[in-house]
N, C-alpha and C positions, 0 to 999 in steps of 0.2 A: 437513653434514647437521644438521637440529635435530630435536629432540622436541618435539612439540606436547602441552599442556595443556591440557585444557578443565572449570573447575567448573562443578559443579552444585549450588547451596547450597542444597536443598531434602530436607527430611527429613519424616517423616508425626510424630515428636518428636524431641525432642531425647536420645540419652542423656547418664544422669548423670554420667559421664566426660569425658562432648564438648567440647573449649573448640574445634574445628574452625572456621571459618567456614561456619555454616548455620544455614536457619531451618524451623521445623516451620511448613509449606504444603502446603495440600491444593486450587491452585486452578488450575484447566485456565484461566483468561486470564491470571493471573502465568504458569505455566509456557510460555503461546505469545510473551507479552510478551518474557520473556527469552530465548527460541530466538530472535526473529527482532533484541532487540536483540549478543546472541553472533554471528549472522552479517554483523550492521554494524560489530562491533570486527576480525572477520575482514577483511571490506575495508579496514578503516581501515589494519590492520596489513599488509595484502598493499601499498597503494599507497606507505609506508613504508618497507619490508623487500625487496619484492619477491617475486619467487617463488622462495620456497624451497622445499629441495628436505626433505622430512618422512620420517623413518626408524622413526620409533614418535608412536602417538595413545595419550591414557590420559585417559577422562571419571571424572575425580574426584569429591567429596563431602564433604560432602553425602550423597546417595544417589543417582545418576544411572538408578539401574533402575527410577524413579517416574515418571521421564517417558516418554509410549508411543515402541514403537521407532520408529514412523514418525518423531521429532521427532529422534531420534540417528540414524536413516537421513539425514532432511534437513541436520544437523549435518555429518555426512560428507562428503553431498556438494557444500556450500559447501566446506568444507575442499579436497576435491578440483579444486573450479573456480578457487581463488585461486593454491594451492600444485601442487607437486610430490610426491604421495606415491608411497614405495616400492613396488614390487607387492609385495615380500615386508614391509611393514610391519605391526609390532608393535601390533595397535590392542585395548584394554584397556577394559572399563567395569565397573567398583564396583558391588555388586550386595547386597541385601540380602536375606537368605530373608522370603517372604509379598510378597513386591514386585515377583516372576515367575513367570511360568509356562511352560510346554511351547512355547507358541503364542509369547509373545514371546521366548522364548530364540531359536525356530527365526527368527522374523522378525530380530532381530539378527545371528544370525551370516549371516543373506544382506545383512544393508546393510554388514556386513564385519567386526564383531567377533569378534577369533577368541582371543580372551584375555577370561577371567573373572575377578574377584576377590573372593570373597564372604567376607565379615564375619559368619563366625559366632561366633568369641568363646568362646562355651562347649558343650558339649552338656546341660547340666545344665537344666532349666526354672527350677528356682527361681534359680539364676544369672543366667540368662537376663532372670527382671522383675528382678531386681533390679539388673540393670543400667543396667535403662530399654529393655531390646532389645524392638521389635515382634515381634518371631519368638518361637516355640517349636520344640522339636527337633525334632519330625516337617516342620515346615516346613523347616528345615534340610536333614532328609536329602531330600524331593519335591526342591527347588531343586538336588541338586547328581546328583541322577537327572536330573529335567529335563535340565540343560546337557549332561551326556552324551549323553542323545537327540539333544536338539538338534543333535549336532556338535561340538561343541567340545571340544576334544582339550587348549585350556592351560586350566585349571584353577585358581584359587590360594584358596586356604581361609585366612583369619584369624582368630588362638589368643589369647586371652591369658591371663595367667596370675597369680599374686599377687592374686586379688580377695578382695574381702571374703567368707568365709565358706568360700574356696575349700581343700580339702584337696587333699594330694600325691597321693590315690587317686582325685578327682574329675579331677584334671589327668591324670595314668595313662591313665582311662576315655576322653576326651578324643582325646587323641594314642592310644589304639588305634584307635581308631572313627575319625580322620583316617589310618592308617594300611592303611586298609580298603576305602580310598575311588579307589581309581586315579587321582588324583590327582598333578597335578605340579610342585606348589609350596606352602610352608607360613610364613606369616609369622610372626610371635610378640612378642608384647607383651606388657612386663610394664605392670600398672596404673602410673600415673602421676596423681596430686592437682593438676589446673591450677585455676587461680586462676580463679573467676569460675563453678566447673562445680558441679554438686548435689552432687555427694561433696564438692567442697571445701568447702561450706555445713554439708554433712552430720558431716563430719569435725570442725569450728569448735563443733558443737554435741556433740561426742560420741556419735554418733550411728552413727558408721561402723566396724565392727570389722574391722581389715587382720590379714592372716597377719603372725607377727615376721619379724624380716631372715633368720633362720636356716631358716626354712622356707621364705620367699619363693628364696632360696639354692638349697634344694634342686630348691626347681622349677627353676631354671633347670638347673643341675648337670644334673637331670634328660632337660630336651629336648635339650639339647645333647649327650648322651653319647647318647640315643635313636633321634634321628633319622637320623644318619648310619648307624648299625646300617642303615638298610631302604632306604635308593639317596637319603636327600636330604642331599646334603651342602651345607654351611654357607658361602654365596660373600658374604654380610655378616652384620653383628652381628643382624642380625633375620629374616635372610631365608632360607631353606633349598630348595634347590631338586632335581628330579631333570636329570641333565647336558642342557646345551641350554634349558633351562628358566628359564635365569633371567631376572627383571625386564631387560630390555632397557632400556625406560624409565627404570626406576630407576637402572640404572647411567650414565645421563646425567649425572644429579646428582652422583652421586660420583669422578667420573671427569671433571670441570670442561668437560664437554661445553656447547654452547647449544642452551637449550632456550626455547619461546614459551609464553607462559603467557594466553590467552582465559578472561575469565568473572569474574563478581563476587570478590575477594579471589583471583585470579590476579597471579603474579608473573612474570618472563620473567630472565632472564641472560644475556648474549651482549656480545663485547665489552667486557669485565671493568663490566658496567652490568646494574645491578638494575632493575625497575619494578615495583610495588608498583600492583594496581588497586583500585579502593573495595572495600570489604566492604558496601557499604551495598547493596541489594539492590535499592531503589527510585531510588537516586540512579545508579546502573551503568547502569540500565534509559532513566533520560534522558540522561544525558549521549551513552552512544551514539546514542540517539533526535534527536539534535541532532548529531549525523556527530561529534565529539568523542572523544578517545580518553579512558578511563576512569582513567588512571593519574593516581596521588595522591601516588607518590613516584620517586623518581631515586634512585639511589644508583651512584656509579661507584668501583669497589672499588683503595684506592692499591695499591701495590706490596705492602705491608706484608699487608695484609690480603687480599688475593690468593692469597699464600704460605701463610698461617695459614690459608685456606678451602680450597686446593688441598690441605695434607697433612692436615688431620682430617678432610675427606670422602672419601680416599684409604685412611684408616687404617680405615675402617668394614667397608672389604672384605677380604677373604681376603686380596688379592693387595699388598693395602698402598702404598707412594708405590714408585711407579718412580723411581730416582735420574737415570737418564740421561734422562726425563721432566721433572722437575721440573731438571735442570741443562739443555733445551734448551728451555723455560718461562719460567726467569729467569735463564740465563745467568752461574749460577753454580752451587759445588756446596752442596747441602742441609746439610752437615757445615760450610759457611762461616756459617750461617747459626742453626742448630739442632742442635748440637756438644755443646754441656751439658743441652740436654732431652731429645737421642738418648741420651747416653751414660747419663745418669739413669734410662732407662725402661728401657734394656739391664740394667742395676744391679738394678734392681727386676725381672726375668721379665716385664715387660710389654710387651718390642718384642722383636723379632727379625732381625739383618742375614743377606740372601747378596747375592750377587755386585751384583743388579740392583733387590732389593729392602728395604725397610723395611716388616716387618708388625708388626701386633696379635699376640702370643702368647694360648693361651685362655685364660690368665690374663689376659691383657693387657683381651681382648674381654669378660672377666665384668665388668674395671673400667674401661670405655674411654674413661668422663666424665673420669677422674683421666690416662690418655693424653691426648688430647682436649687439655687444660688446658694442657699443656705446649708446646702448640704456639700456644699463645694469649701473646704476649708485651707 
């Protein structure tokens, strides 16, 4: 079974933390240009690949709730004519508040999406611009009414936290009011400074005031002792769900599953093989226009690095590296291999052994870049 991908690099701006692949576009013949060149790289990859059989869909971003549903209805149902999707499949679209309404929420969940993911970040307004977010909080809360009208029953709300100007009692307000929300999944991010984004400009110039490490700390301390209090418990480092609920999609990724990746700066993995497609948004748009497939890179992953991607995106979850997984994987035991960075992290309260597992302690998961590391040889 695979997971299907599909971006949408199109945002109304860009915010100033974004180094994502996307572009601020507001134009109804880009947007049909690249729907119908997405469903040429669909054949291309179907004559290829063959008909797979698809377990989870997830229209990424970008902001994929800009384009009307009719165009992710039509998306779908190419999807559905090349491939094999599950009737019980997981299908996801990225969703922005001010970017939906009642009428397209209900038009989506009939061309089949039945998982939401909405990006709201903050509840705070002044947070909010100064993120760069087109929303404000009333939109926030219409949009996540909405989708409850609408139908849709999976839910998933995105938090972040550590920002510029942000207090422990704004983040509190925050997570009570997502808490409020019958809602059944909750992301969490802490800010992060990429290279190439307005904060990081902003930041070079002095211009940007972050929380110190010590309160950035607390927030985290904070959600994580929080959330599990009220039914969402914690099945990766970022992801909090209520049972049943979780990222199906996502744990493709971490779980060394293959999944197909469709759409400008999509990637695919199957077959210990990467592909990398343009990020360029008008060069995507011909090369499939010329029956051409879009990929720009190959990467076929050796032994070595195989083992080093299977146990750190293993480590990210709850449930950690299955040992008898990872010895009927590569055909030997993980302790032959990774002996002095297990025993090291054990040393340190950052890993944890039973019987069938290697996990993240929460210590482990506060410092998981430093686990992580360890398995990088």
């Amino acid at each position: 079974m695979f997971s299907l991908y599909i971006h949408v690099p199109f945002c109304r701006q860009k915010c100033f933390y974004c180094d994502f692949p996307s572009i601020a576009a507001n134009s109804t013949t880009l947007y049909n240009d690249y729907i119908t060149a997405v469903i040429k790289e669909i054949n291309l990859r179907r004559q290829i690949l063959g008909p797979l059989k698809i377990s989870t869909i997830y229209f990424g971003g970008g902001t994929p709730s800009l384009l009307p549903p009719e165009s992710i209805g039509i998306l779908l149902s190419a999807v559905s004519a090349k491939f094999i999707v599950s009737s019980d499949a997981e299908i996801t679209l990225e969703a922005n508040p001010g970017t939906v309404s009642l009428d397209s929420l209900q038009k989506l969940n009939q061309y089949g999406i039945n998982r939401l993911s909405i990006g709201v970040q903050a509840t705070q307004n002044n947070l909010l611009k100064f993120l760069g977010r087109i929303h404000n909080f009333k939109q926030v809360q219409t949009a996540v009414d909405d989708a409850k009208k609408a139908g849709l029953k999976n839910i998933s709300l995105d938090l972040m936290y550590g920002l510029p100007s942000q207090s422990l009692k704004m983040l509190s307000e925050s997570i009570n009011w997502f808490l409020n929300q019958d809602i059944q999944h909750i992301s969490i991010y802490g800010l992060q400074i990429e290279k190439g984004t307005r904060f990081a400009h902003m930041q070079l110039n002095n211009k940007l005031s972050l929380p110190n490490d010590e309160l950035v700390e607390q927030m985290y301390d904070y959600i994580t002792n929080t959330l599990p209090l009220h039914g969402f418990y914690r099945y990766e480092i970022s992801n909090f769900a209520k049972p049943t609920f979780e990222s199906r999609h996502n744990m493709t990724y971490w779980q060394d599953k293959p999944y197909l990746g469709i759409g400008c700066a999509a990637h695919s993995y199957y077959n210990q093989q990467r592909t990398y497609n343009t990020h360029n948004v008008y060069k995507y748009i011909k090369t499939c226009n010329d029956n051409l497939l879009p990929s720009i890179k190959e990467e076929t992953l050796d032994r070595k690095k195989w083992m080093e991607e299977f146990c750190f995106l293993a480590l990210r979850t709850v449930d950690g590296i299955n040992k008898t997984k990872f010895k009927d994987t590569f055909n030997c035991n993980i302790y032959d291999i990774y002996c002095e960075s297990i025993n090291k992290l054990k040393s340190q309260h950052l890993l944890s052994e039973d019987k069938e597992h290697l996990c993240l302690t929460p210590l482990g998961m506060k410092f998981g870049n430093t686990a992580f590391e360890s398995f990088l040889q």
